[in-house]
C-alpha positions in Angstrom: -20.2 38.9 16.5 -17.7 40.8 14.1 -15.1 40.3 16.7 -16.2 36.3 17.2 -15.7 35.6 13.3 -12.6 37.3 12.8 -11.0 35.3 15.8 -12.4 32.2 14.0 -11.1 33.1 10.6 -7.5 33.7 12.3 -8.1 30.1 14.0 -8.9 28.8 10.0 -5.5 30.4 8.7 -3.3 29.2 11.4 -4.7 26.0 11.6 -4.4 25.5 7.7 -0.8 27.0 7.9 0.2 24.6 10.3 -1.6 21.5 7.7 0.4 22.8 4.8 3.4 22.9 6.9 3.5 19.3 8.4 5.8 16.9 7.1 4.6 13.3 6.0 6.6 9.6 6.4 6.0 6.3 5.0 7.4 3.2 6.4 8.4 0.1 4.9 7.5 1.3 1.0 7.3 -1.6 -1.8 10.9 -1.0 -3.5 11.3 -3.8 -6.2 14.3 -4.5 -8.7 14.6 -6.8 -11.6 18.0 -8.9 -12.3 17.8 -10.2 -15.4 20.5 -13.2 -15.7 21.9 -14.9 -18.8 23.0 -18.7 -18.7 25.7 -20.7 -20.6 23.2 -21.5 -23.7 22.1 -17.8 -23.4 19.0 -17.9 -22.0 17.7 -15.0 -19.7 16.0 -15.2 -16.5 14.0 -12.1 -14.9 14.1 -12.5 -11.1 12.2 -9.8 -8.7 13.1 -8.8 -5.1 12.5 -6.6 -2.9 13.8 -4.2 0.4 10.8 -5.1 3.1 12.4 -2.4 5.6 12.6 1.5 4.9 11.7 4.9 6.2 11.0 7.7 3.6 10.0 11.2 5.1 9.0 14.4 3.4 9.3 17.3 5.4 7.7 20.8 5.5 10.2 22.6 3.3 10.3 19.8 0.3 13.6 17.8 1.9 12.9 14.6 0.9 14.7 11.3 2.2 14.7 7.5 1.8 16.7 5.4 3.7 16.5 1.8 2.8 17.9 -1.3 4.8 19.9 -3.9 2.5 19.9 -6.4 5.2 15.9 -6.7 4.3 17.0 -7.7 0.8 14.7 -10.3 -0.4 14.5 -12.9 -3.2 12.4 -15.6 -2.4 15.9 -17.7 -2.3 17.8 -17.7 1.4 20.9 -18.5 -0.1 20.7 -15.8 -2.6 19.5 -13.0 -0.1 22.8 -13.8 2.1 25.4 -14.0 -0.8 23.4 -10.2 -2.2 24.1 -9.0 1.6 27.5 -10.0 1.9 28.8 -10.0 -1.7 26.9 -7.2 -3.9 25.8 -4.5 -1.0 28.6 -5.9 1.3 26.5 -4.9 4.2 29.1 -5.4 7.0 30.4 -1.5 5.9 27.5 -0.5 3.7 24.3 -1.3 5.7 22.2 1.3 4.2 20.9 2.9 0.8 19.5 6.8 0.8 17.8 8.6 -1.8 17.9 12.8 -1.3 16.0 15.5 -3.2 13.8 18.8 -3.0 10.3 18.3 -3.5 8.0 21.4 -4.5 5.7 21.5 -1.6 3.4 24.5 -3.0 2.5 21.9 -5.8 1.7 18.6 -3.2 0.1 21.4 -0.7 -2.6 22.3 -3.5 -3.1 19.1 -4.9 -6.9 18.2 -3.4 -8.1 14.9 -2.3 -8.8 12.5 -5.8 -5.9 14.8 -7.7 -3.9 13.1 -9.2 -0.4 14.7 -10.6 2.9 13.8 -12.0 6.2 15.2 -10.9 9.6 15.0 -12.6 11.8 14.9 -9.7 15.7 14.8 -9.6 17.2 13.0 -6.7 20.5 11.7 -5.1 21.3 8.6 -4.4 24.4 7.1 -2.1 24.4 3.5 -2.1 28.1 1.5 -1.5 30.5 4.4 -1.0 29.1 5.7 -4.2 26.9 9.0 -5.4 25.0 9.3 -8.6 22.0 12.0 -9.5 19.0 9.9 -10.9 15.9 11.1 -12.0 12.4 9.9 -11.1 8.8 10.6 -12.7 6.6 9.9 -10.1 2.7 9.6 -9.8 1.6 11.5 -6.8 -2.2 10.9 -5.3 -3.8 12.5 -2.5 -6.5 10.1 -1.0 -7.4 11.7 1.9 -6.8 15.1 3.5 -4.0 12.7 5.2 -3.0 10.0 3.2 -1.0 10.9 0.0 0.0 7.8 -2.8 3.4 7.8 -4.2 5.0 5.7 -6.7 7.4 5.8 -10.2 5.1 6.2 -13.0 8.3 4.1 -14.7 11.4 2.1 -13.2 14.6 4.2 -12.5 17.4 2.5 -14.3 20.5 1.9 -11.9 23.9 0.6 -13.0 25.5 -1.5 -10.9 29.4 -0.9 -12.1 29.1 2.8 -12.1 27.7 1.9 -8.2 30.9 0.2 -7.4 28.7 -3.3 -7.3 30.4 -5.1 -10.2 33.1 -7.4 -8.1 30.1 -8.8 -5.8 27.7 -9.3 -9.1 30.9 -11.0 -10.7 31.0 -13.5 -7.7 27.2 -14.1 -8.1 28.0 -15.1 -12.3 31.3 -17.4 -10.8 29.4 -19.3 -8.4 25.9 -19.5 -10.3 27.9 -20.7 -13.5 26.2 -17.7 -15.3 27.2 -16.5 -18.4 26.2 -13.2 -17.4 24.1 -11.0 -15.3 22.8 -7.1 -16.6 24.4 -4.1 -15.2 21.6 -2.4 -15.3 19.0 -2.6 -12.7 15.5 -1.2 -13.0 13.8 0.1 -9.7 10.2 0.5 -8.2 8.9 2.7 -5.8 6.0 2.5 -4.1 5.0 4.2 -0.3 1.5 5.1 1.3 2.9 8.7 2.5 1.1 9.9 6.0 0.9 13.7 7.6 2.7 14.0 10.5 1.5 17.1 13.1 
């Protein structure tokens, strides 16, 4: 009996060891952005879109990654979802976006199902030829033993000159007759995080 239980309590270690251990992906998260464009009688207009295709995956030792598709840039406008592919995120060379960073697993390992906690998480992110550190508070939510909610407690600022996007934004203000459109960019994330054995 002695010998019985102490097997199973070995069985209970390893098998939580390898739980802790596995690493987790979400597909196609909800990543938003705001362009907020000025006319000629300086009126502002605050447009939404969207990237519908994207891995992220978080593996066992906290390497985070995020690799976003710009060709599933999204406006609601046709027209305006080819001129952001081929003008601003010049897809042709740059066909991807990825976001980098260490996550502290012993914190996400402990956090039990209905915990709630927020993490203030430095990342990397290398988006048209160019780098920049960014940092992201993000709401993390276990709902299940399995299922783990992830999402920016507020938008991450980008700016689109310091990312090398300014001469494709400056086409968009030229051919829109704009008086001008905000370098900076606020971002959303959003992704339904699964464990992977």
């Amino acid at each position: 009996m002695k010998k019985s239980l102490t097997v199973l309590a070995a069985a209970l270690i390893a098998f939580a060891s390898q739980a802790g251990a596995a690493s987790w992906q979400a597909d196609n998260a909800d990543i938003d952005f705001l362009s907020i464009k000025v006319n000629q009688k300086k009126r502002s207009v605050t447009e939404e879109s969207n990237f519908t295709a994207s891995t992220a995956r978080l593996e066992a030792d906290g390497s985070f990654t995020l690799n976003v598709d710009l060709k599933s840039v999204k406006t609601s406008v046709d027209l305006r979802d080819e001129r952001l592919r081929d003008w601003v995120f010049e897809t042709g060379k740059f066909g991807a976006a990825t976001i980098t960073g260490k996550v502290d697993m012993a914190t996400i390992d402990k956090l039990a199902v209905g915990q709630r906690l927020t993490l203030e998480q430095p990342l990397k992110l290398d988006l048209h030829g160019s780098k920049a550190d960014i940092d992201a508070t993000l709401s993390v939510y276990r709902r299940t033993a399995d299922i783990i909610d992830v999402q920016t407690v507020n938008p991450v600022i980008l700016n689109t000159q310091e990312l090398g996007l300014g001469e494709g934004v400056n086409k968009l203000i030229d051919v829109m007759g704009l008086l001008t459109i905000a370098d900076q960019v606020p971002v959303s994330f959003g992704a339904e995080f699964h464990r992977k054995p």
